[in-house]
C-alpha positions as MATLAB code, in Angstrom:
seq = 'XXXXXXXXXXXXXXXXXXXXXXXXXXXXXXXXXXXXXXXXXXXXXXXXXXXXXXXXXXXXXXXXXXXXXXXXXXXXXXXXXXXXXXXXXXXXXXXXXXXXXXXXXXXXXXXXXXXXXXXXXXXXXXXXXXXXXXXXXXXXXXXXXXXXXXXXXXXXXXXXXXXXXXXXXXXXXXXXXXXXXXXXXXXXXXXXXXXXXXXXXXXXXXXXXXXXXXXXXXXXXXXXXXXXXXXXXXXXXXXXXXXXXXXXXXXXXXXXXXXXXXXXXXXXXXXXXXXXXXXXXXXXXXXXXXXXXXXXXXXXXXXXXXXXXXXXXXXXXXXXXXXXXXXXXXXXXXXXXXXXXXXXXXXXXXXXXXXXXXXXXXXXXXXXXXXXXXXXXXXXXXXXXXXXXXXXXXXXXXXXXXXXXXXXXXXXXXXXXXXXXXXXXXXXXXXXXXXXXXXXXXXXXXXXXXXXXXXXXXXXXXXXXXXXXXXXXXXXXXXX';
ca = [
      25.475    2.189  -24.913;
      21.912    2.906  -24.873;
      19.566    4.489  -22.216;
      16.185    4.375  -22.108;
      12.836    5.325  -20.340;
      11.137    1.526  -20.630;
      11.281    0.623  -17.114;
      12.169   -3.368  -16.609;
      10.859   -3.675  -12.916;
      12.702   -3.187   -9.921;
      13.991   -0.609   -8.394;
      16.990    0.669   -6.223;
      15.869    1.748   -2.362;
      17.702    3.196   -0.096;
      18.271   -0.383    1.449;
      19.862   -1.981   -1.340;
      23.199   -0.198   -0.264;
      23.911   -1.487    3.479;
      26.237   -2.366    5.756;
      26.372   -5.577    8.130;
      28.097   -5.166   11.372;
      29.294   -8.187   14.071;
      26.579   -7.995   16.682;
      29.894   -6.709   19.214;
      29.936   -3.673   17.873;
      26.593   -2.544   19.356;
      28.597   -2.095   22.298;
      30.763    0.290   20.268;
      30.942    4.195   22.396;
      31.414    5.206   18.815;
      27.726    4.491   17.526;
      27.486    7.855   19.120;
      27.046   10.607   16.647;
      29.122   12.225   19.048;
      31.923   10.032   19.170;
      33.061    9.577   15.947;
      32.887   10.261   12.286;
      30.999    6.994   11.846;
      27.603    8.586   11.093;
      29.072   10.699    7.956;
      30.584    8.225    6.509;
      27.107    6.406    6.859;
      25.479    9.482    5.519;
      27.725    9.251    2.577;
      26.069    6.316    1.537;
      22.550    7.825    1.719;
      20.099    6.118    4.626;
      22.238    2.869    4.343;
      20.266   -0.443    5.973;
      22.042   -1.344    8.935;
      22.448   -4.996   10.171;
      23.860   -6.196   12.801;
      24.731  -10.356   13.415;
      27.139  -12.278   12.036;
      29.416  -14.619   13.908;
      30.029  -12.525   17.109;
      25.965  -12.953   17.178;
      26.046  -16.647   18.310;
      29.282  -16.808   20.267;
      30.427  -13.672   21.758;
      27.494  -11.594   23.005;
      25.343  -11.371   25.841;
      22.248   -9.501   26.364;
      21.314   -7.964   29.598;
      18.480   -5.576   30.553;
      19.204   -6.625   34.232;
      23.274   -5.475   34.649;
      23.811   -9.284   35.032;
      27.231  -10.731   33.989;
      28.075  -13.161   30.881;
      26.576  -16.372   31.800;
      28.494  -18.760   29.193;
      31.731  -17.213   28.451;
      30.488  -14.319   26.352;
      33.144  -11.497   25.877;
      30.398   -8.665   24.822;
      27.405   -7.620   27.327;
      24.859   -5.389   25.229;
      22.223   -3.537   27.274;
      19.582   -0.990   26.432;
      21.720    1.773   26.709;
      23.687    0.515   23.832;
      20.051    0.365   21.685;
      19.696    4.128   22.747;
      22.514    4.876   21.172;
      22.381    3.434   18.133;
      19.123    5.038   17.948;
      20.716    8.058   17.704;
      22.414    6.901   14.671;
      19.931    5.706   13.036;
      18.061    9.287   14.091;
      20.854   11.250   11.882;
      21.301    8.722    8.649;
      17.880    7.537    8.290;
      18.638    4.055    7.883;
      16.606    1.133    8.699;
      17.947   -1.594   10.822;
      17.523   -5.189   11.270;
      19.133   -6.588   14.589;
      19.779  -10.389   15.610;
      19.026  -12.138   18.823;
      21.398  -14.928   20.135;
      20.133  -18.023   19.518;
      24.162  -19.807   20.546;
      23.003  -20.142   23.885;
      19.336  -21.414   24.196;
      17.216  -19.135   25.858;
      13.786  -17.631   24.817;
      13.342  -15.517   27.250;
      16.782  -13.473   27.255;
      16.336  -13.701   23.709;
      12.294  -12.187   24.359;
      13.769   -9.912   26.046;
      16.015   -8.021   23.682;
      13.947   -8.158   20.971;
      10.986   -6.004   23.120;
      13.282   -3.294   24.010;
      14.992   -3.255   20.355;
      11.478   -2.892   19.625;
      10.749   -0.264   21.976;
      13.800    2.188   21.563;
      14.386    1.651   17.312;
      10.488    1.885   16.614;
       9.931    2.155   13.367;
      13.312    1.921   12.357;
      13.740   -1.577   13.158;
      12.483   -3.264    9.900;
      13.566   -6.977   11.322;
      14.398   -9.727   13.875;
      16.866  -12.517   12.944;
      16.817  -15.169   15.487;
      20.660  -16.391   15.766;
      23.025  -16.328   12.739;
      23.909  -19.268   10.447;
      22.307  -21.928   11.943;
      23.073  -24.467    9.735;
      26.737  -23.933   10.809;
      26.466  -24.323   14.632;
      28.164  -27.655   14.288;
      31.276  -26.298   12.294;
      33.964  -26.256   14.516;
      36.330  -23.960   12.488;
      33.690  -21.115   12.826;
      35.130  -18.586   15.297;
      34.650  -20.093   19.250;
      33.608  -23.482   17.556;
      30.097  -25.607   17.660;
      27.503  -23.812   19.368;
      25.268  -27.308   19.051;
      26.050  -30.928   19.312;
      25.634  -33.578   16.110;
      22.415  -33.866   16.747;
      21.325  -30.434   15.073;
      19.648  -30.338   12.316;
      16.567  -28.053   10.618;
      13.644  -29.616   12.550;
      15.242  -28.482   15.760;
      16.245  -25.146   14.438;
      12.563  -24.660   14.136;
      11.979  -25.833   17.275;
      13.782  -23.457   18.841;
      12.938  -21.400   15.959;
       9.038  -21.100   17.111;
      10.066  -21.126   20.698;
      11.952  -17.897   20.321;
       9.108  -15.818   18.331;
       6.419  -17.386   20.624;
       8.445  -15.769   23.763;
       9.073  -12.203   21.244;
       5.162  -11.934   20.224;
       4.133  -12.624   23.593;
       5.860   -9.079   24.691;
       5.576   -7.343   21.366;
       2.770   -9.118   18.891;
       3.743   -7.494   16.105;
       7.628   -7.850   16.129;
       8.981   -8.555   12.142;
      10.761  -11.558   12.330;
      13.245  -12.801    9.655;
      15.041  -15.622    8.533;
      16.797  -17.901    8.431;
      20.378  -15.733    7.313;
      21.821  -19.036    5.729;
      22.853  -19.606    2.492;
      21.366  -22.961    2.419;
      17.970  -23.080    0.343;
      16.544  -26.032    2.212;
      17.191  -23.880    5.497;
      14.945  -21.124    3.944;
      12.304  -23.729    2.983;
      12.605  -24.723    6.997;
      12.075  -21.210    8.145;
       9.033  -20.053    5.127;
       7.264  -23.471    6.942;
       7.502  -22.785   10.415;
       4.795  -21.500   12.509;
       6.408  -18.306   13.435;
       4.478  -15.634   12.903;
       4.989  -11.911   11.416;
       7.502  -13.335    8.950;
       9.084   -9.957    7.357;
      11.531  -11.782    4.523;
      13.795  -14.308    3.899;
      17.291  -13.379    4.439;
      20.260  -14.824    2.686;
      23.802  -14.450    3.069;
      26.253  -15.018    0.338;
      29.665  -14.352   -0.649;
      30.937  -14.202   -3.908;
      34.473  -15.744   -3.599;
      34.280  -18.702   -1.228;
      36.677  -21.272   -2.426;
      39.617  -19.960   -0.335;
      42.501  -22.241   -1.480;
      41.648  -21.965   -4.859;
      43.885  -20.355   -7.373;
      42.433  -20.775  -10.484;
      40.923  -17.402  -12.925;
      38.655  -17.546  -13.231;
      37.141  -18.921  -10.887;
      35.585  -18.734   -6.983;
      38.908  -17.624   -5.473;
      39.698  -14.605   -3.313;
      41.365  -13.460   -6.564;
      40.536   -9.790   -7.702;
      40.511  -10.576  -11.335;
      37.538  -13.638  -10.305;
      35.756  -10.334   -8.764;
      35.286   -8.695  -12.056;
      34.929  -11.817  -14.432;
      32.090  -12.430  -16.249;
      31.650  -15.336  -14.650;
      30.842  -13.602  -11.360;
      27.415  -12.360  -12.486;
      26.401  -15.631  -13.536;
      27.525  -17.226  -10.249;
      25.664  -14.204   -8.563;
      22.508  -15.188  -10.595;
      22.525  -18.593   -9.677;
      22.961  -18.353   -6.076;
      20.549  -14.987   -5.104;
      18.050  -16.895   -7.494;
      17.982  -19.531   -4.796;
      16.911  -16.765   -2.245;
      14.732  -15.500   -4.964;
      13.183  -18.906   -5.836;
      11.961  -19.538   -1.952;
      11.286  -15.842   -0.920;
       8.715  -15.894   -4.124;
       7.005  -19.473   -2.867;
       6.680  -17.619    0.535;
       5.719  -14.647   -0.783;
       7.915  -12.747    1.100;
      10.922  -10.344   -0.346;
      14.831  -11.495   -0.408;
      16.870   -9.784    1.642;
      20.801  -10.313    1.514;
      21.168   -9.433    4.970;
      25.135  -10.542    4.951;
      27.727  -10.517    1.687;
      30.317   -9.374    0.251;
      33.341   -9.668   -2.072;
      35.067  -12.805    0.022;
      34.370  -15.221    2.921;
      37.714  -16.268    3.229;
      39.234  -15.267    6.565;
      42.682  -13.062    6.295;
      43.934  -10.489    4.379;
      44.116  -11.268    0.401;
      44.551  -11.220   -3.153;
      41.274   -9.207   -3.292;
      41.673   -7.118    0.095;
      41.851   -3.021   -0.755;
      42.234   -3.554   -4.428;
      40.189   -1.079   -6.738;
      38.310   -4.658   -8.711;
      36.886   -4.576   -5.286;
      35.321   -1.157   -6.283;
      33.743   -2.078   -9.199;
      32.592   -5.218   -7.951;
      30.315   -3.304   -4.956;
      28.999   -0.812   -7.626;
      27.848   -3.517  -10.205;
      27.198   -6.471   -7.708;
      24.880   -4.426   -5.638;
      22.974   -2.694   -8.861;
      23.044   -6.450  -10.541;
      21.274   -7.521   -7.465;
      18.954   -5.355   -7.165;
      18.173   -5.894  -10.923;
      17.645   -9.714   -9.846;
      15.393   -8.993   -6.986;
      17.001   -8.301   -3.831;
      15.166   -5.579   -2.126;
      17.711   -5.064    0.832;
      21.338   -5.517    1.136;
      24.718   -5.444    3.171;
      27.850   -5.616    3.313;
      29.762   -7.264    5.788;
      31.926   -4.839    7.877;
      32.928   -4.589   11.584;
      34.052   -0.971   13.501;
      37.905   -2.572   13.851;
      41.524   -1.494   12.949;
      42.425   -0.424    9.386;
      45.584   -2.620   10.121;
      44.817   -6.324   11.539;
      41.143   -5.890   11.411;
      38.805   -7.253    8.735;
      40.344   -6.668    5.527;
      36.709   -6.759    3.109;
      34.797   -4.407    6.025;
      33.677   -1.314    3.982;
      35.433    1.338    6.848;
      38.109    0.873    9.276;
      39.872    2.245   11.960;
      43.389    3.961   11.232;
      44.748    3.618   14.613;
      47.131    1.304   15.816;
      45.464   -2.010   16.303;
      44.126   -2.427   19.822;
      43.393    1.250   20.179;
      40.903    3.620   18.782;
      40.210    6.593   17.311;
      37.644    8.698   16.396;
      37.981    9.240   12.568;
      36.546    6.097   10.663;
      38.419    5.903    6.806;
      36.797    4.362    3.716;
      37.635    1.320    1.563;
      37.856    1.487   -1.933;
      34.204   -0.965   -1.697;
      33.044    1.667   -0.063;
      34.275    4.604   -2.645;
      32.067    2.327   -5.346;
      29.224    1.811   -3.076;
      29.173    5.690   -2.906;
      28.437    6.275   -6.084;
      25.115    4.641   -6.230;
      23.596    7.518   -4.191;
      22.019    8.942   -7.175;
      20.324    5.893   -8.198;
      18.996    5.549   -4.904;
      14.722    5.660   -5.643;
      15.300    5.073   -9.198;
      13.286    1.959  -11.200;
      15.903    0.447  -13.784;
      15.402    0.601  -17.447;
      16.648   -1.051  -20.224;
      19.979    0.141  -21.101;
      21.718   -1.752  -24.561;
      25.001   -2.518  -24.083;
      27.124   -3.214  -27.482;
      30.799   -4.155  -27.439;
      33.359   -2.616  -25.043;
      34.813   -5.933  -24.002;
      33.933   -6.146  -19.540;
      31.788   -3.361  -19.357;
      28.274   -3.182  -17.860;
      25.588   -0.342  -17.297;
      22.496   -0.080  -15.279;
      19.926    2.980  -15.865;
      17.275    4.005  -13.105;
      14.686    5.994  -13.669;
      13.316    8.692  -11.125;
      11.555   11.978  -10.559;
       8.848   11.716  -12.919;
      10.484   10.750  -15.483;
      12.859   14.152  -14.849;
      15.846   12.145  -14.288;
      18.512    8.661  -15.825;
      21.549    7.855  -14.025;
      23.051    5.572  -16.154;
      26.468    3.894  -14.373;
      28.886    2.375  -16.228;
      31.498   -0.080  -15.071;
      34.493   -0.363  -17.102;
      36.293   -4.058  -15.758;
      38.923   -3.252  -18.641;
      42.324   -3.181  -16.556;
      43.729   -0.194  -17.219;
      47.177   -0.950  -16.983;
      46.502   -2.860  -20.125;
      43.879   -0.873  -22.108;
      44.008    3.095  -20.623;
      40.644    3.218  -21.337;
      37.294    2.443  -23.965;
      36.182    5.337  -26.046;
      32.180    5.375  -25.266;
      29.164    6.627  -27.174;
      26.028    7.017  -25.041;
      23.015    7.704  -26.388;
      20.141    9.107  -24.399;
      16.519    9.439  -24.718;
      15.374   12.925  -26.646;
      14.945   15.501  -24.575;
      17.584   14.282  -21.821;
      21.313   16.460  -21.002;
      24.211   15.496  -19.320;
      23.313   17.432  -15.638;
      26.884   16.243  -14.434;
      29.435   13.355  -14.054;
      31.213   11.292  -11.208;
      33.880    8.493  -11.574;
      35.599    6.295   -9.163;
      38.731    4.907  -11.183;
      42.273    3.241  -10.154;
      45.607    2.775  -12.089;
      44.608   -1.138  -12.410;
      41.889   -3.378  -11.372;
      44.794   -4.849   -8.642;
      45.572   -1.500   -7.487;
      45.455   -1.532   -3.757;
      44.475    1.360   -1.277;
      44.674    3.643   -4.266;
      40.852    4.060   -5.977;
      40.589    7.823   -7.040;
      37.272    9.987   -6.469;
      36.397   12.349   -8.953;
      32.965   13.869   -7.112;
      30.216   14.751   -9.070;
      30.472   18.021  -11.568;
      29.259   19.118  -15.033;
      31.069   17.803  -17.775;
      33.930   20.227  -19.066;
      33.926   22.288  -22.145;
      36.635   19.747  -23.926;
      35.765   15.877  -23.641;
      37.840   13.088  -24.497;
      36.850   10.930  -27.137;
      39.242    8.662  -28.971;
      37.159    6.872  -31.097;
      35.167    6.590  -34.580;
      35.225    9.646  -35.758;
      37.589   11.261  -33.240;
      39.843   13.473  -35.036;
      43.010   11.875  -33.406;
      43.717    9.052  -31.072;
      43.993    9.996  -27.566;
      45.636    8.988  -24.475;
      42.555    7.523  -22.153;
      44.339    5.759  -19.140;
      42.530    8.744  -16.845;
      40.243   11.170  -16.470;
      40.649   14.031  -19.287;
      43.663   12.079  -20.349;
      42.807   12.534  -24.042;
      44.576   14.728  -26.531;
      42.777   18.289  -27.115;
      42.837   17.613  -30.713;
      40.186   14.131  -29.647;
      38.853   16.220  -27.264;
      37.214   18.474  -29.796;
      35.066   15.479  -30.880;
      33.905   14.582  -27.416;
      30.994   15.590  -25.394;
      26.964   15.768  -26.521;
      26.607   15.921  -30.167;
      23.854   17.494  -32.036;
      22.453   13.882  -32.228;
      21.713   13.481  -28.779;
      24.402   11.154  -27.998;
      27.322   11.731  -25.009;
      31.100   10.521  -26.437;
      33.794   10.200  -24.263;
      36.511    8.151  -23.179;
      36.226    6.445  -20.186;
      39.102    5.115  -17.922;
      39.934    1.495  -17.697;
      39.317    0.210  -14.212;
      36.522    2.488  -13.640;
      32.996    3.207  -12.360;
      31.119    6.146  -13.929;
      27.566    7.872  -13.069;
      26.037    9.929  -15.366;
      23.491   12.386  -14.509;
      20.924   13.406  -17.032;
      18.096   15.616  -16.621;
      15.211   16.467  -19.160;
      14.492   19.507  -20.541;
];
């Protein structure tokens, strides 16, 4: 592998690592900083974007300023109080936050109504207003609490309703960022860029990479964690956020993946907890960012660690239907975390030769001061214990210090290691040309001392070591 200075384009913000919640959970006590854990485990992600829609948006929540009750069935009332509170959050992370308004039941001036106080109490934190979730699904009757609209719906009336709900927003708060339309659908984007609503802030996507749910083949689009970490996954990933890409560019307007992640397919799965799911979040999100994407999130929700969603990025160890106060991490998460670093870095072009699935992104940042280069190693380690790497950095540039995520197998589940971030030690693995012996790679320092002595930053400027198979590594290098 090969670093470099020669920046390609875009960069990695602070938003491109995010977290999507179900509208429901604004009701959540546990917002709170004071109730809960959530806000480190936030933290640990840097200023993560928060977003807050998905299903729940359309179907199961009420707004109320007034204390009035659910008026069609709705099983969650949020209220103002709940905005104060997850202003607090957003006061300790630093995260920006994009919120939607219910657009299920029709009404403008509810909807109006929400959107001025999110306004008021976020401030500048709230970056955007989605108005409903998915509309092109509001007729799809195996969507959680069915059809929000009869067969009549369609993309003219969505805009209808569309302009009817910013008209009724900008009359209380002119300058309120509205975005849209959170649909896969490009002809649904093409609806929104052309409506008359104004203050447009970007075009939000969603997208999931494994969709086809009864689908067994590898690879392929199944909710199988070798399709997560297949080649083919990037391409798929190109084609799809280049739809996004294609109409946020003809509206002149950035792409922002508002809700993804590594499965849409409802239940626990072949994919749920394993460590692919890991490496997927760490190259995914840096691939995307590569593409374009200037904000993204993962789909989550604040429920049990047992019977709640099995992709959200933290969970809830009690018993399901109570609650605790101690949020735990998914191995998506563990990957996610180790982007941090590359958080305000521009990419540069980084030469990848050989090393059957592995991948590496470099960023750029502090003057020129700083690389992280992160490497993904997709080579199961059950089958390969690891790749014997040679990095080579710019002149000038040291190893400053290491950090790994890594798992006994790409299907590994509930079992992704953390090795945190520290200098590299005296002896470094290396098993390959030019090693003095073959070592033992399958982890971490799992080389023989005798390949050890051939390991580490050479007098040519280039870093050998032997990475683990089923892996994600950040390297730290600082100049001078």
């Amino acid at each position: 592998m090969t670093a470099s200075t020669d920046k390609t384009g875009p960069g990695l913000t602070a938003d491109n690592v995010g977290i999507s919640f179900e509208a429901t959970d604004l009701a959540d006590p546990r917002l709170d900083p004071a109730q809960s854990n959530l806000d480190e485990q936030l933290k640990s992600l840097g200023s993560p974007a928060l977003r807050f829609g998905g299903n729940a948006l359309d179907r199961r929540t009420f707004w109320t300023s007034q204390g009035e009750k659910p008026k069609h069935g709705e099983k969650v009332t949020v209220t103002p109080d709940d905005l104060k509170r997850l202003k607090k959050l957003v006061d300790v992370t630093g995260s920006s936050v994009t919120i939607g308004i219910p657009l299920g039941t029709y009404d403008p001036k509810r909807g109006a109504d929400m959107a001025a106080h999110a306004v008021d109490i976020l401030g500048d934190s709230l970056v955007g207003l989605a108005i409903g979730n998915e509309p092109n699904g509001y007729t799809v009757k195996d969507v959680p609490s069915g059809a929000v609209r009869g067969k009549g719906w369609n993309k003219d009336k969505y805009v209808e309703q569309l302009e009817a709900y910013a008209k009724a927003i900008h009359a209380k708060r002119p300058d309120a960022p509205i975005i849209g339309p959170d649909v896969y659908d490009g002809a649904w984007m093409d609806a929104f860029a052309g409506s008359g609503v104004k203050h447009k802030k970007a075009i939000s996507q969603h997208w999931y990479q494994l969709y086809e749910c009864d689908s067994t083949q590898v690879p392929g689009r199944g909710p199988q964690a070798a399709n997560l970490i297949d080649p083919l996954a990037k391409e798929a990933a190109k084609k799809n956020l280049g739809i996004g890409k294609s109409k946020a560019d003809a509206a002149d307007l950035p792409l922002w993946l508002e809700e993804t992640g590594p499965t849409s397919c409802p239940g626990t799965n072949d994919t749920s907890l394993t460590n692919a799911s890991a490496l997927w979040a760490a190259d995914y999100t840096l691939y995307a960012a590569t593409l374009g994407v200037e904000r993204m999130a993962m789909h989550s929700m604040l429920g049990a660690c047992n019977g709640g969603a099995p992709m959200s990025l933290i969970c809830d160890p009690a018993d399901h239907g109570d609650r605790s106060d101690s949020f735990q991490v998914r191995p998506n998460m563990l990957g996610l975390r180790l982007l941090v670093p590359s958080v305000g870095g521009e990419f540069t072009r980084t030469a990848v030769d050989g090393g059957g699935n592995m991948s590496a992104y470099t960023v750029v940042k502090n003057d020129g001061r700083t690389l992280v280069t992160t490497v993904i190693n997709a080579n199961d380690a059950a089958s390969v214990g690891g790749n014997p790497v040679t990095l080579a950095m710019p002149s000038g540039f040291t190893v400053a210090s290491a950090s790994q995520v890594y798992g006994s197998s790409n299907d590994a589940k509930s079992a992704t290691q953390v090795v945190p971030a520290n200098p590299l030690p005296a002896s470094v693995p290396f098993s390959g040309d030019g090693a003095g012996a073959s070592g033992d790679a399958s982890s971490p320092g799992g080389a023989s001392s005798s390949a050890a002595s051939n390991g580490g930053v050479g007098d040519d400027g280039k870093l050998r070591i032997d990475l683990a198979g089923s892996s994600v590594t950040v390297f730290v290098m600082s100049k001078g």
